[in-house]
C-alpha positions in Angstrom: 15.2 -16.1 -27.8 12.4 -13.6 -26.6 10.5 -14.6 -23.7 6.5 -14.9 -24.5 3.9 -14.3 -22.2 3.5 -18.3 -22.2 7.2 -18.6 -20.8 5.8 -16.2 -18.2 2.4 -17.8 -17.2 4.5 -21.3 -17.0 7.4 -20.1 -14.8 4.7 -18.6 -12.2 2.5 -21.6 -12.8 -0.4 -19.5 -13.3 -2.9 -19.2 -16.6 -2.1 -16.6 -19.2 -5.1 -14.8 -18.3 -3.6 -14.0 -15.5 -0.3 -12.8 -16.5 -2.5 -10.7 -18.9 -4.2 -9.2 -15.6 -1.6 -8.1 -13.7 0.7 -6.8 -16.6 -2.5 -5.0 -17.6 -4.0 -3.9 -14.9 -7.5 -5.5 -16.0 -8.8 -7.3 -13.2 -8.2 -7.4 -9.3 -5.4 -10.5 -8.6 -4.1 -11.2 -5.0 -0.6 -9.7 -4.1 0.7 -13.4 -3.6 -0.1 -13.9 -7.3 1.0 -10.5 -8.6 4.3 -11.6 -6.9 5.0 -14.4 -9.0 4.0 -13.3 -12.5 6.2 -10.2 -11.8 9.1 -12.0 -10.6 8.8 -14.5 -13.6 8.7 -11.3 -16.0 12.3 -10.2 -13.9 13.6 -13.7 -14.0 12.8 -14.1 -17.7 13.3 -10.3 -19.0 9.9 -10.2 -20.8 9.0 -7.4 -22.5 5.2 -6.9 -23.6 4.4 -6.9 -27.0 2.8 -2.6 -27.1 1.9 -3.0 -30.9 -0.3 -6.3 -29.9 -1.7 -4.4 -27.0 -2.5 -1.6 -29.0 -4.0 -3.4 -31.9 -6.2 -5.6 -29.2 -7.6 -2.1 -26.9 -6.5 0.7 -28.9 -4.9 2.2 -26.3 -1.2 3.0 -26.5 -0.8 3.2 -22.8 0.9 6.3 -22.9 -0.2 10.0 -21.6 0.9 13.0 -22.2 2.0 15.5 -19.6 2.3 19.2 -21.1 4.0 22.0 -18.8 5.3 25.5 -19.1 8.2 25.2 -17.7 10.6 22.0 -16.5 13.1 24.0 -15.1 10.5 24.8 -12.1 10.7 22.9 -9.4 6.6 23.1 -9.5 6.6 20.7 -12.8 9.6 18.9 -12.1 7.8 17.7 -8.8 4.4 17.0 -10.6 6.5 15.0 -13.4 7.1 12.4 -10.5 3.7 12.6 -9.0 1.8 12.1 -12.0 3.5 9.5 -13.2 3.3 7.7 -9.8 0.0 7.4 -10.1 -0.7 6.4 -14.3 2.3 3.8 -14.0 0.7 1.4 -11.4 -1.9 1.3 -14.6 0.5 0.7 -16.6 0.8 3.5 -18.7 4.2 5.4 -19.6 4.3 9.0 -19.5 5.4 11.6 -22.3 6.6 14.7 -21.2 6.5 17.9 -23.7 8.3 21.1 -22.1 6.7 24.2 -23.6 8.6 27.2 -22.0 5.6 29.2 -21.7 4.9 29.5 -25.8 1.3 29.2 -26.7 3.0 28.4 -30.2 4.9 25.5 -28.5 2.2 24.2 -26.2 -0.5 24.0 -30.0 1.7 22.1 -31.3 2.5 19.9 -29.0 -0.9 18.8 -28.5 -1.3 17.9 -32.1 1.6 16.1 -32.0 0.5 13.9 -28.5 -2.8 13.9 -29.8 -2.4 12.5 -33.1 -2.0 8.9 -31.7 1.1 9.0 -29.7 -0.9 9.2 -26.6 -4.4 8.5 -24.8 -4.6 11.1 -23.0 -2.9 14.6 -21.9 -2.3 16.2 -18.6 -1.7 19.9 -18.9 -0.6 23.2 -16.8 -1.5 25.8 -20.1 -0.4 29.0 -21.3 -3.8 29.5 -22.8 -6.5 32.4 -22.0 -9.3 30.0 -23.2 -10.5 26.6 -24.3 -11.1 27.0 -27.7 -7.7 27.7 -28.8 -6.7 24.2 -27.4 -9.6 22.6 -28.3 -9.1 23.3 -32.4 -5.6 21.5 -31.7 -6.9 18.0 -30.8 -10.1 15.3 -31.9 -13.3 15.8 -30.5 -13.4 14.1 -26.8 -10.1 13.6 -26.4 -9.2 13.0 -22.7 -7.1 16.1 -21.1 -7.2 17.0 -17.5 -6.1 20.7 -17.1 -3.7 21.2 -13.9 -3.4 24.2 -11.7 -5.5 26.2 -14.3 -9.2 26.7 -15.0 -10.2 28.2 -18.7 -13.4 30.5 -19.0 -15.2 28.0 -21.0 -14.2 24.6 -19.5 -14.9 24.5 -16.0 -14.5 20.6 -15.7 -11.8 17.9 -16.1 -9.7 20.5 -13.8 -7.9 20.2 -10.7 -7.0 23.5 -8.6 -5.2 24.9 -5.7 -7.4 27.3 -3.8 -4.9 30.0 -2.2 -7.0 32.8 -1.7 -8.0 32.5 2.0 -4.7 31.9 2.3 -3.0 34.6 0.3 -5.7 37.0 2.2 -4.2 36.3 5.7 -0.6 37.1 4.6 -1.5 40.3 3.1 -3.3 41.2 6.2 -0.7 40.2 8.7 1.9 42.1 6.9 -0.3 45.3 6.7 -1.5 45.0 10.3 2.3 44.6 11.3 2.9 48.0 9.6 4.2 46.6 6.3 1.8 48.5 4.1 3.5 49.5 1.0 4.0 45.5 -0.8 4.8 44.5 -3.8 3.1 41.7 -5.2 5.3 39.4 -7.7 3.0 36.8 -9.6 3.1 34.6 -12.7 1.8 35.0 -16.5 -1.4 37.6 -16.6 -4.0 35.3 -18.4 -3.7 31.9 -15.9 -6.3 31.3 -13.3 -3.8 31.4 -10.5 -2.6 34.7 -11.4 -5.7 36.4 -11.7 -7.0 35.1 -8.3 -4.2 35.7 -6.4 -4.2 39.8 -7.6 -8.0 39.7 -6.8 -6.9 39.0 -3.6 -4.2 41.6 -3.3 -6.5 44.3 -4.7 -9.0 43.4 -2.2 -7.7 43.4 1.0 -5.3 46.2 -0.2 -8.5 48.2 -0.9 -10.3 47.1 2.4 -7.0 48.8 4.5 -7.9 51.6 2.3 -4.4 51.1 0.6 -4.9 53.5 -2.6 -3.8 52.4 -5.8 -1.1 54.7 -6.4 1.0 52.2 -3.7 -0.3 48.8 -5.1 2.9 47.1 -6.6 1.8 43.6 -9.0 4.5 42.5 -11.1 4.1 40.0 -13.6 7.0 38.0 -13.9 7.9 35.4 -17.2 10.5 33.9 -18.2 12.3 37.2 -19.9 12.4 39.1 -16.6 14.3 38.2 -13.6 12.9 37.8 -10.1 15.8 39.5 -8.6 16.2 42.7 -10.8 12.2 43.1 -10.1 12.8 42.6 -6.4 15.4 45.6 -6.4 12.9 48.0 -8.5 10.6 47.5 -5.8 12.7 48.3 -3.0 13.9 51.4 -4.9 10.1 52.4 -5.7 9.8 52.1 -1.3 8.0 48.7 -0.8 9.1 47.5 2.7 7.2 43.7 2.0 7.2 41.9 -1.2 5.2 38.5 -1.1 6.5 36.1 -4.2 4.1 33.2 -5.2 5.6 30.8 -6.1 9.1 28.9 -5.0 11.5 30.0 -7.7 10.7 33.5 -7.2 10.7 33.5 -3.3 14.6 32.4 -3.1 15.3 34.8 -5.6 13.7 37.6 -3.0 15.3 35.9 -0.6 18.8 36.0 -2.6 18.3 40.0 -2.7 17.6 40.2 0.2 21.0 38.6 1.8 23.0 40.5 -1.3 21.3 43.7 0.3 22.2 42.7 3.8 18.6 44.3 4.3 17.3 42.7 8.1 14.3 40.8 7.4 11.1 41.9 9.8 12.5 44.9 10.4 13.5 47.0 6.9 11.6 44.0 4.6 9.3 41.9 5.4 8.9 38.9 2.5 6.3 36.3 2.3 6.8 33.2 -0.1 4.8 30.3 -1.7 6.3 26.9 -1.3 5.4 24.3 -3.6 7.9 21.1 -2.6 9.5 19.6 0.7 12.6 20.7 -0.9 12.0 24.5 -0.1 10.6 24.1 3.1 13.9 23.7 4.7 14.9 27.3 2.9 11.5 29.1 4.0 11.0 28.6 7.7 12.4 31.8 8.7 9.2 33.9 6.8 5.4 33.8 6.1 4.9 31.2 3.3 2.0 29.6 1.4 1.7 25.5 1.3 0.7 24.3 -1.8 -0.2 20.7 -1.8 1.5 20.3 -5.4 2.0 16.5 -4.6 -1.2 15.8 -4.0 -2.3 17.4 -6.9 -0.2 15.5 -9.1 -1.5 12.3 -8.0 -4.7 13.5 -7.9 -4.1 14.5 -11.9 -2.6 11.1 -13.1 -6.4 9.5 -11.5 -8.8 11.8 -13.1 -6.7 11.2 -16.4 -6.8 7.7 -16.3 -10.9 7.7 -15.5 -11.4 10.3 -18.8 -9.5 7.7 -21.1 -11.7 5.0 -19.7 -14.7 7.3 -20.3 -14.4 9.7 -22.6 -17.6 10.9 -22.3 -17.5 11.5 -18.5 -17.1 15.1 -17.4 -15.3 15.6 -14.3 -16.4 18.6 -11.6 -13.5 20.7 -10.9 -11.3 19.6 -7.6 -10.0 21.8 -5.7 -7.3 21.6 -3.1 -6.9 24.0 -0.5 -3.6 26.1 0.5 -2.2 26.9 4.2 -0.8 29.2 5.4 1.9 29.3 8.5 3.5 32.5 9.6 6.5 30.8 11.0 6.3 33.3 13.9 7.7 35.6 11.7 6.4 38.8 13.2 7.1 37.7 16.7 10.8 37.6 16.0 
């Protein structure tokens, strides 16, 4: 026979109130008493009843988490962060992949936001608010991550990697690296933008004309590594890649090449993950706090499906950078 929430409160000795509480998330209880009801649901195998939950709050406790691109160790990482943070409220995450297809990224957020979930955490493909806005009910909760639209400068959280990205650029050029290609994500995301701002300006302040300025957008029909080798052929001597992916793939040419890094190429990477940190401490990289951006996600999403009609300022995070003592060697 199914346990009941009765069989629960009885086995901790505690009211069904409480059981409610901690399974819920509803109301402070100590850690003595959190304990015991959640041992008495292992001891027991309870199993909430979500359609009596649902019927009582509305809520389904689930949110939505819509990325580009699963494959990249950026969103695989964020996956887990997020859903550190939403599941100690007790809310189950819902992952749509949408391989960097505004088609595929509409309609996934009618699907999630038809009543499968309460909310949605997205990285999007889109160049502006509107287009995501027609796919989903009027103040539905979304928090957009890693990307700011044009015409929705809340509810966001962002990485700030321009100071950063600046003092790269101008440690390669003032070590003689002038001619650098630039390799950088989708045209129409915030990030992108930004960062070839950046680029453009300090390559125009070293009075770098534009004849030698080398951006290459780079999706998921183009490989990093071909790219890499057209730059190198048009006479780049650097090439800075932003994000992980794309900086082992430099890196990969690089060795294939047998070209001596600091000396015929310098290349200067982003790293979004303890995982490529142990790969990246021989060059210039980027630190993108992507955990704490995740976590920092799953929070704000929870508060906008508590209050729907609370607007959230944009947060931004702020990048390193660390030059590994690349130069010096």
């Amino acid at each position: 026979m199914k346990a009941k929430i009765t069989d629960v409160a009885q086995k901790a000795n505690v009211s069904i109130s409480t059981v409610s509480h901690v399974l819920n998330h509803t109301r402070f209880v100590s850690e003595e008493t959190r304990k015991k009801v959640m041992d008495a649901v292992e001891e027991l195998g309870y199993s909430p009843d979500a359609s009596g939950r649902t019927f009582r709050t509305g809520k389904k406790m689930k949110i939505g988490l819509v990325v580009p691109d699963i494959t990249n160790s950026v969103f695989a990482a964020l996956i887990e962060d997020v859903d550190d943070v939403i599941s100690k409220q007790g809310y189950n995450l819902v992952i749509s992949n949408t391989r960097d297809c505004l088609k595929m990224e509409k309609q996934a957020l009618r699907n999630l936001a038809s009543g499968v979930v309460d909310g949605i955490v997205i990285a999007s493909t889109s160049e502006d608010f509107q287009t995501i806005k027609r796919q989903i009910p009027d103040k539905f909760p979304m928090i957009f991550m890693d990307r700011v639209l044009p015409d929705r400068n809340y509810d966001s959280v962002i990485l700030d990697c321009q100071e950063a990205t600046a003092k790269m650029l101008e440690e390669m050029i003032q070590n003689g690296f002038r001619k650098i290609g630039f390799l950088v994500g989708l045209p129409q995301i915030s990030p992108t933008y930004e960062r070839v701002k950046v680029y453009q300006q300090i390559l125009k302040q070293y009075e770098i004309p534009e004849t030698e300025q080398y951006v290459r957008y780079i999706d998921r029909k183009k490989d990093t590594y071909d790219v890499a080798g057209e730059l190198v052929e048009a006479g780049c001597t650097a090439i800075i890649a932003t994000n992980t992916a794309m900086t082992h793939s430099v890196l990969n040419y690089v060795e294939d090449r047998n070209l001596k890094l600091g000396e015929e190429i310098a290349v200067g990477g982003f790293v979004d993950s303890d995982f490529a940190n142990r790969f990246m401490h021989r060059i210039p990289v980027v630190y993108e706090p992507m955990k704490e951006m995740g976590k920092l996600a799953g929070e704000m999403i929870v508060e906008k499906i508590e209050d729907k009609n609370r607007k959230i300022p944009v947060k931004t995070l702020t990048c390193e950078y660390d030059s590994n003592d690349f130069y010096k060697k």
